[in-house]
N, C-alpha and C positions, 0 to 999 in steps of 0.2 A: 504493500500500500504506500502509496506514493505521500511523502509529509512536507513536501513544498507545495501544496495548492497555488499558491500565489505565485509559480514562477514563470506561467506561460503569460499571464497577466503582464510580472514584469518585464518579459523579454520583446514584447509587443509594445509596450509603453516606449522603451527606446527610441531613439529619434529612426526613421529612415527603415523601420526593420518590416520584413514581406513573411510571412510562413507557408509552406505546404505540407502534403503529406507525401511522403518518396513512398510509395506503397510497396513496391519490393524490397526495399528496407526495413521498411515499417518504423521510419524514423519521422520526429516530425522536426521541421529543418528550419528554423531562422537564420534569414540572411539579409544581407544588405545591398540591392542591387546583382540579387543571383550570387553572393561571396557568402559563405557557411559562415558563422559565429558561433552556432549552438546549435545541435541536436538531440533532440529528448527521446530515447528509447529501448525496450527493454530485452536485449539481447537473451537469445536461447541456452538454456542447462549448458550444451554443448560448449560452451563459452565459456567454459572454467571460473574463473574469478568474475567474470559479467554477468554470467548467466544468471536470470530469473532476477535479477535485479534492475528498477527505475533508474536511469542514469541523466546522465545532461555531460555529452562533449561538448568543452571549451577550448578556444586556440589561449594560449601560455606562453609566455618568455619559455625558453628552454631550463634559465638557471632555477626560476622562479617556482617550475613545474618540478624541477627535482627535490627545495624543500619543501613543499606541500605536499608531495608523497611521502616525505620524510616524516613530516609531523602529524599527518593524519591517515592514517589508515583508510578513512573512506574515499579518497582520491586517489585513482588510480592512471596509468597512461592511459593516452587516448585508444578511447573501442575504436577501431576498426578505420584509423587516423594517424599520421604521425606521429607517433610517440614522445618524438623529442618536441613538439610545437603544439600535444593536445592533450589534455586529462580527461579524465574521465569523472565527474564526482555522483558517488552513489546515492540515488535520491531518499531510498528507504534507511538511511544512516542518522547519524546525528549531530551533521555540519552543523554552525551555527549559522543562521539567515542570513546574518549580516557580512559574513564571508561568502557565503554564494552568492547574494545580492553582487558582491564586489567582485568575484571573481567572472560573472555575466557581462558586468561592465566593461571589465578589463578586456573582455575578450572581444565585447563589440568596439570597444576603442581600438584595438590593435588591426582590425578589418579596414573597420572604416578610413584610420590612417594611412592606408596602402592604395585607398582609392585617389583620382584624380583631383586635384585641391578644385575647382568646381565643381564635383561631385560632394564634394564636403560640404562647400557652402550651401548647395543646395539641399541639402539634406537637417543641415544644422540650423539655417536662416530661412526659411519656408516661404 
């Protein structure tokens, strides 16, 4: 059972952010202008450490993502994503909000930044 109810909410609230559903994934996929920032979904048994578990992949500094594995157990490398550029934090855990909150942020900041500086403005200034 998934204990962020509020994070599809917050991830939508962002400036600029579009959702679908990848249905052969069965991920549901926030991006910005077609660029992933977060995907919410509950990978199969088969998936060792993922499996049967709520998750939300975020893009991460590389340094950044190795100690937040380090300190918390419920973040893991990214499912089925860069390892070195994605975690993975497990929804049905007991992050604190206010860490995932930020750590949503960070990841839609780090997308966004990559885009064209008029795409930003436009995104940013409406």
């Amino acid at each position: 059972m998934m204990k962020y109810e509020w994070l599809d909410e917050y991830l939508l609230s962002l400036p600029g952010v579009e959702k679908d559903y990848k249905a052969e994934w069965q991920w549901f996929r926030y991006m910005i202008r077609g660029k992933l920032f977060a995907a919410v979904c509950t990978p199969e048994e088969k998936y060792e450490i993922y499996g049967g578990h709520d998750l939300v992949n975020l893009k991460c500094e590389p340094e950044r993502a190795e100690l937040l594995r380090a300190e918390y157990p419920e973040i893991l490398p990214g499912f089925y994503c860069d390892k070195r550029l994605w975690i993975a934090a497990l929804l049905d855990s007991g992050l604190p909000d206010d860490l995932l909150r930020e750590l949503c942020a960070n990841s839609h900041r780090l997308i966004l930044e990559k885009l064209p500086k008029y795409v930003q403005k436009e995104i940013l200034n409406p």
